[in-house]
C-alpha positions as CSV (number, residue, x, y, z in Angstrom):
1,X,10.2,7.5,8.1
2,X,10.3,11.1,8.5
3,X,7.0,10.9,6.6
4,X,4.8,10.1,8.9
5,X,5.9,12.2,11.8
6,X,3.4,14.6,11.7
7,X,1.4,12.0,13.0
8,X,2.8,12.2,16.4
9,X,1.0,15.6,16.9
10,X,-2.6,13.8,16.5
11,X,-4.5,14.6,19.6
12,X,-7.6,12.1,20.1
13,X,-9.6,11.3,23.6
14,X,-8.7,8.1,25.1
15,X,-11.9,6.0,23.7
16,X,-10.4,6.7,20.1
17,X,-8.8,4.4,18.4
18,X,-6.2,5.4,15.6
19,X,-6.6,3.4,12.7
20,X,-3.7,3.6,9.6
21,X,-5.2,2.9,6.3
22,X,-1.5,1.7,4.5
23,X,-1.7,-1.5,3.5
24,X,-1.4,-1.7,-0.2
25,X,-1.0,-4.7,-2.7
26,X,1.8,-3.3,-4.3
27,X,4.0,-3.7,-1.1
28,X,5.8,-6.4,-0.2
29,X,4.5,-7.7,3.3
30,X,8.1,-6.7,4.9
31,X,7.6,-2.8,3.3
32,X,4.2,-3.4,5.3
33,X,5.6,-4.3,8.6
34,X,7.7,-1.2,8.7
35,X,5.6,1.3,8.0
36,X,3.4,-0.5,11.1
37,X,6.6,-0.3,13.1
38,X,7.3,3.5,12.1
39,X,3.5,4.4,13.0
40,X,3.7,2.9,16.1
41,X,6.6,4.4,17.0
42,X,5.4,7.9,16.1
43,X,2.2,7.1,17.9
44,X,4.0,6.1,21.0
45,X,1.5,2.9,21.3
46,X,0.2,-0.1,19.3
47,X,-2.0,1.3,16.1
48,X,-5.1,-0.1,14.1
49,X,-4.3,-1.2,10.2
50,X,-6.7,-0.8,7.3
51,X,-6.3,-1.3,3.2
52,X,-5.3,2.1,2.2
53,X,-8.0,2.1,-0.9
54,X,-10.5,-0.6,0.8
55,X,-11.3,-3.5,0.1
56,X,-14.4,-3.1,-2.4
57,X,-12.5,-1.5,-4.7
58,X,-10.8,-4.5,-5.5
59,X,-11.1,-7.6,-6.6
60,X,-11.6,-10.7,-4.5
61,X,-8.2,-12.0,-5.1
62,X,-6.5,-8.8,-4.0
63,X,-8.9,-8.6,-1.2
64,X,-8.4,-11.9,0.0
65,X,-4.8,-11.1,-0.6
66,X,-5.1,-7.8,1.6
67,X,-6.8,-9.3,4.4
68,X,-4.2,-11.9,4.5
69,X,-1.5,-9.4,5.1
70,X,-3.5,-7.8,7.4
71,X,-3.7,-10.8,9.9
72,X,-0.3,-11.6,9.3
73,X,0.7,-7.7,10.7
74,X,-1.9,-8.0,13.3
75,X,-0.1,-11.3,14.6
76,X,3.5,-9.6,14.8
């Protein structure tokens, strides 16, 4: 947790949205949902998600996998 604290100190005009680019394939969707938990907490308000590598970099069934966990964080 303590990671991502130096987040906290992120200073962005009030149009800005911040986006996290963590979601991985390699974590389980319940890793996932805590590191959105942490950031948000740390942020001090709800956060934007993105694949931490993109999703053109992988193959269509990672990326269909990685959008999947994606909505299912967005819908927490």
């Amino acid at each position: 947790e303590g990671f991502y604290n130096v987040l906290e100190g992120i200073k962005l005009p009030p149009e800005v949205r911040f986006v996290a680019g963590f979601v991985h394939d390699k974590r389980t969707g319940e890793e996932n949902k805590q590191i959105l938990e942490i950031l948000e907490k740390v942020r001090g308000h709800r956060v934007d998600i993105a694949c931490s590598c993109g999703l053109g970099r992988q193959t269509p069934k990672v990326a269909e996998k990685l959008i999947k966990v994606s909505q299912e964080l967005t819908n927490v």
